[in-house]
C-alpha positions as CSV (number, residue, x, y, z in Angstrom):
1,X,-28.1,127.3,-59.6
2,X,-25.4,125.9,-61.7
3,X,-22.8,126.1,-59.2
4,X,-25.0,123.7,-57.1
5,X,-25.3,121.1,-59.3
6,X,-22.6,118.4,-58.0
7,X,-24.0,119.1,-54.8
8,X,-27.1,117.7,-55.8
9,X,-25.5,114.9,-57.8
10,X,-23.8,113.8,-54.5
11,X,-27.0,113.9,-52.7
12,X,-28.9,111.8,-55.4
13,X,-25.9,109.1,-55.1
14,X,-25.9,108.8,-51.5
15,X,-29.7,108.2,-51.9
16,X,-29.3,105.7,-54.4
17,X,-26.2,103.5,-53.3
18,X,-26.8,104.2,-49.4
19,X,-30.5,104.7,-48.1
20,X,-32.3,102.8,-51.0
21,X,-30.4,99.3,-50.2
22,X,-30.6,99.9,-46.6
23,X,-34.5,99.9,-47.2
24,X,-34.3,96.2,-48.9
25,X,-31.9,95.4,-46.7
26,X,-34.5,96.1,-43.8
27,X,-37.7,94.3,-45.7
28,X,-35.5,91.5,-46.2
29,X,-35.0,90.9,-42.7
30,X,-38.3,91.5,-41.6
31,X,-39.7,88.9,-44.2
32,X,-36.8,87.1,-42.6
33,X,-38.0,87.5,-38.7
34,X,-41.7,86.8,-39.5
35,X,-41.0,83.6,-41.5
36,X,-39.1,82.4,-38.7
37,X,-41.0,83.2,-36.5
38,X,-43.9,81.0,-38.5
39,X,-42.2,77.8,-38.4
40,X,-44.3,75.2,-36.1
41,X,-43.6,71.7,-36.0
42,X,-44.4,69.1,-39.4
43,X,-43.9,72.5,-41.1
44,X,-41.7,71.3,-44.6
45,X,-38.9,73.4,-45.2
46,X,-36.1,74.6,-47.4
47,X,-32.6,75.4,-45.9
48,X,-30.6,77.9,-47.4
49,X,-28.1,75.1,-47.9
50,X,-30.7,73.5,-50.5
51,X,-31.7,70.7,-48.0
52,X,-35.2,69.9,-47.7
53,X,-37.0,68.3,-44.4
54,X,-39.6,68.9,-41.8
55,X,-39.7,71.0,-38.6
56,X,-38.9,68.6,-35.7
57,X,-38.3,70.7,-33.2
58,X,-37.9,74.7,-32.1
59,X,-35.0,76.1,-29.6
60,X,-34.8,79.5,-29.0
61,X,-32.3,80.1,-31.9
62,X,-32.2,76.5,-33.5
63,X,-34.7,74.4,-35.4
64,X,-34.4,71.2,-35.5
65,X,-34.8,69.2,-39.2
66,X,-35.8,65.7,-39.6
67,X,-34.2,64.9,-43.0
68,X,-35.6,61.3,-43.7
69,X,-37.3,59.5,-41.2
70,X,-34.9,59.1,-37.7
71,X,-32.7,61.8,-39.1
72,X,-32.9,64.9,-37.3
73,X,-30.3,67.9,-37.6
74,X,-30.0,71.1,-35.8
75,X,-29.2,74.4,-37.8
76,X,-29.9,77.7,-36.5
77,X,-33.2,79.6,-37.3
78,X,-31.8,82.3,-39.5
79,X,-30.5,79.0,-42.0
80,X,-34.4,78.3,-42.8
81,X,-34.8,79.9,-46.5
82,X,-38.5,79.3,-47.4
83,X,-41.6,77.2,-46.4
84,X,-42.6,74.3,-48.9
85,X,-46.0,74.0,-50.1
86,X,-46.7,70.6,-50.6
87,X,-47.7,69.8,-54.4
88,X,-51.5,69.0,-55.0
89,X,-52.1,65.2,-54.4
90,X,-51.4,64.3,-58.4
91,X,-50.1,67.6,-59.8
92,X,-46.5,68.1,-59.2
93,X,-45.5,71.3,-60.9
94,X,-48.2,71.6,-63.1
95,X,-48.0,68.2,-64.4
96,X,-51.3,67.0,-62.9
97,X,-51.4,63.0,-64.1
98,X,-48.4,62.8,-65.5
99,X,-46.0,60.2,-64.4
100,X,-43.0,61.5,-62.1
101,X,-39.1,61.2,-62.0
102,X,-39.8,60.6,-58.1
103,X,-40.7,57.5,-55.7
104,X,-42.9,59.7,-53.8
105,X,-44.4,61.9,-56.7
106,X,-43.6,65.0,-54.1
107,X,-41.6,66.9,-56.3
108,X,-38.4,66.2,-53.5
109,X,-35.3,66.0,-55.5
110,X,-33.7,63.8,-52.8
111,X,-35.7,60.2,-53.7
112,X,-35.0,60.5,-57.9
113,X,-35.8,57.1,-59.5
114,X,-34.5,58.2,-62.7
């Protein structure tokens, strides 16, 4: 049995620096698919870039971004990171009546007063 113990050592690190990352690699892109696949227009969303805005428009492989009112971009679908939630009206991360450091009280970094 001894004589078939690197064997097995081999075997447990292919598992664990080939097939396990694979596996995330695969939910990733499935969490991936179906997000994009959710976006509909007015959605508010976060590029990977950092760049918030709101779904415009859908192409077959682009979305369209309006970044402040009349501003529209085009990235492609795979640059959308994560839906927004908008805040609660009044309670902008957890700070419900508190005073805001932004114009809009919507938590968007791009309108700072302060």
């Amino acid at each position: 049995m001894e004589q078939f113990f690197p064997f097995i050592l081999l075997a447990i690190a292919l598992v664990v620096l080939i097939v396990l990352p694979a596996r995330q690699r695969k939910a990733m892109q499935a969490k991936a698919q179906t997000l994009q696949e959710s976006l509909t227009v007015g959605t508010p969303i976060m590029m990977t870039s950092g760049m918030y805005g709101t779904v415009a428009g859908l192409g077959e492989g682009t979305v369209d971004v309006e970044i402040t009112p009349g501003v529209v971009v085009t990235f492609v679908r795979a640059a959308v990171l994560e839906v927004r939630t908008p805040a609660a009206s009044g309670d902008v991360n957890g700070t419900a009546g508190e005073a805001t450091p932004y114009a809009d009280g919507d938590g968007d970094p791009t309108d700072r007063t302060r």
